[in-house]
C-alpha positions in Angstrom: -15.1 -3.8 6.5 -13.9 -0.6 4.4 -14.6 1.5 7.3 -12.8 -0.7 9.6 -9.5 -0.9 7.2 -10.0 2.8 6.1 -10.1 4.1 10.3 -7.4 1.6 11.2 -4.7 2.6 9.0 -5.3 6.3 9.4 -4.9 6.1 12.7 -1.5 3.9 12.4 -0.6 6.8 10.0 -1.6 9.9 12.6 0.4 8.1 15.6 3.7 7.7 13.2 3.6 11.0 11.4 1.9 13.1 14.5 -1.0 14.4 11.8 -3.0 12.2 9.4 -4.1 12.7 6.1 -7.7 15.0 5.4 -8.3 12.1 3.1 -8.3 8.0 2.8 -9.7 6.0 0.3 -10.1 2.5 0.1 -10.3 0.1 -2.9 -10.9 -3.7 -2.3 -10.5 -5.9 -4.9 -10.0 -9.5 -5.5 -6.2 -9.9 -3.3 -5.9 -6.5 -3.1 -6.2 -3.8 -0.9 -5.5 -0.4 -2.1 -5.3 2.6 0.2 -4.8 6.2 -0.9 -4.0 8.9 1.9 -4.3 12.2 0.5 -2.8 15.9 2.2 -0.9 13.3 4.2 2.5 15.2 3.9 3.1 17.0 7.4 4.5 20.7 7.1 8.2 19.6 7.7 7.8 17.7 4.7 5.6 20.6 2.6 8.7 22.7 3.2 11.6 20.6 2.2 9.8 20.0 -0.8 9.1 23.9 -1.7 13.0 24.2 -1.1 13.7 21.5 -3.9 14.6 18.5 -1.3 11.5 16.0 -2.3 14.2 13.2 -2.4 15.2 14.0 1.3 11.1 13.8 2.1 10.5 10.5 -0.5 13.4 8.3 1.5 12.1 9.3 4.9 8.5 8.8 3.7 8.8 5.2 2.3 11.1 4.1 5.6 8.0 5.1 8.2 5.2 3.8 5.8 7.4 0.4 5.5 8.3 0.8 9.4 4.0 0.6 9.8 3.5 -2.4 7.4 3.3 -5.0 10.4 1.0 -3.1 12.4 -1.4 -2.3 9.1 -0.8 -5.5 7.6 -2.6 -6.8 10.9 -5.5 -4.3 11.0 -6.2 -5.6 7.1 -6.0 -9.1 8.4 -8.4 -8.8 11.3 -10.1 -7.2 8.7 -10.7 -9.3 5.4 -9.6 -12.3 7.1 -7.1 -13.2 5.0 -3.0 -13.0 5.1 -1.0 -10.5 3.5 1.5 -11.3 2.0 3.2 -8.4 0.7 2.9 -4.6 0.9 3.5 -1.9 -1.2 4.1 2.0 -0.1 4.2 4.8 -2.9 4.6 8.4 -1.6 4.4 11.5 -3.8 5.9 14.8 -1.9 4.9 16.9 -4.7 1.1 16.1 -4.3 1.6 15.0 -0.7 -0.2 11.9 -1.2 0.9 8.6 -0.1 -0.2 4.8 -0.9 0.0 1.4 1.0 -1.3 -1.5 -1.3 -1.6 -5.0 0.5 -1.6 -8.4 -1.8 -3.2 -10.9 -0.1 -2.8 -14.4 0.0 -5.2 -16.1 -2.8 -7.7 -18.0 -1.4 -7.6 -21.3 -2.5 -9.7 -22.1 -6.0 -13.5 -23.6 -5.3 -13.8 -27.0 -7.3 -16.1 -26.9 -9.5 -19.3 -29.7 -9.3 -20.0 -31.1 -12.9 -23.3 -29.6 -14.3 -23.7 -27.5 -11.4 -22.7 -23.0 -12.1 -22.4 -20.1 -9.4 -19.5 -18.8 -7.3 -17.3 -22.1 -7.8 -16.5 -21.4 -11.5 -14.0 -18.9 -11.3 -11.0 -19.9 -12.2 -8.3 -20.4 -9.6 -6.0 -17.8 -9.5 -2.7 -17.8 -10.7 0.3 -16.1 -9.2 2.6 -14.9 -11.2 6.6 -14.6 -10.2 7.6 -11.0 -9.1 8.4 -8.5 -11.9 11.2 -5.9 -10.5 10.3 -2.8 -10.9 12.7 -0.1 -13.2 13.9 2.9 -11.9 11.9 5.7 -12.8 12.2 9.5 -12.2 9.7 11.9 -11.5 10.2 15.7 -11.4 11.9 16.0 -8.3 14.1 13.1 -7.5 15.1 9.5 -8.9 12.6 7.0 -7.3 14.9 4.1 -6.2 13.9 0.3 -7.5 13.0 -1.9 -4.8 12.8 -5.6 -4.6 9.2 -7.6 -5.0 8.0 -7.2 -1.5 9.0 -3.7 -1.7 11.3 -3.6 1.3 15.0 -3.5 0.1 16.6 -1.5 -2.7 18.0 -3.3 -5.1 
């Protein structure tokens, strides 16, 4: 299933940005799926950075990773399974290393059979309301806030 992800989304992220990245990871975890592309930033991008415009490269960044979340949102479907119900891009022009984290949809909670233990005791899983994120800044330019599903500034 990693492999599948991991191949999948690298090649969503070659056929938008005309190169992909020397590196992907993938973490799975519970209702999320992480995915790191490192080197991903193409030479345009390299440049604009090295003449102080990272901001120009970080808004442009974010809007093609967020203009791929319905296509990589279904190859981690097909995938796990399971919906998605949110996701997530980070980009950092000064590393060139960019981030796409999925939430899935919790799968519902396994009643538990009196006297009986295994997989069914874990506890259901909660979901808590959305937290907006602040603004923060990094060395090159302000990082804008965006709303919980990570699609609109706020």
């Amino acid at each position: 299933m990693h492999q599948k992800i991991s191949t999948g989304l690298t090649r969503v992220y070659k056929s938008v940005f005309g190169r992909g990245p020397t590196r992907t990871t993938l973490h799975l975890t519970g209702d999320v799926v992480l995915c790191v592309f490192e080197e991903a930033a193409t030479p345009g991008q390299e440049r604009l950075t090295a003449l102080g415009r990272a901001d120009i490269v970080h808004a442009a960044q974010i809007e093609l990773q967020r203009a791929m979340v319905p296509e990589m949102s279904a190859i981690v479907e097909e995938a796990t399974g399971r919906s998605v119900r949110a996701c997530v891009c980070g980009f950092d022009a000064e590393v060139g290393a960019a981030t796409n984290t999925f939430l899935l949809v919790p799968e519902p909670a396994r009643t538990r059979t009196p006297g009986v233990t295994g997989a069914g005791d874990a506890a259901p899983v909660r979901v808590l309301p959305p937290v907006r994120p602040q603004r923060t800044t990094t060395s090159a330019a302000v990082v804008p806030a965006v709303d919980a599903a990570g699609l609109e500034p706020v």
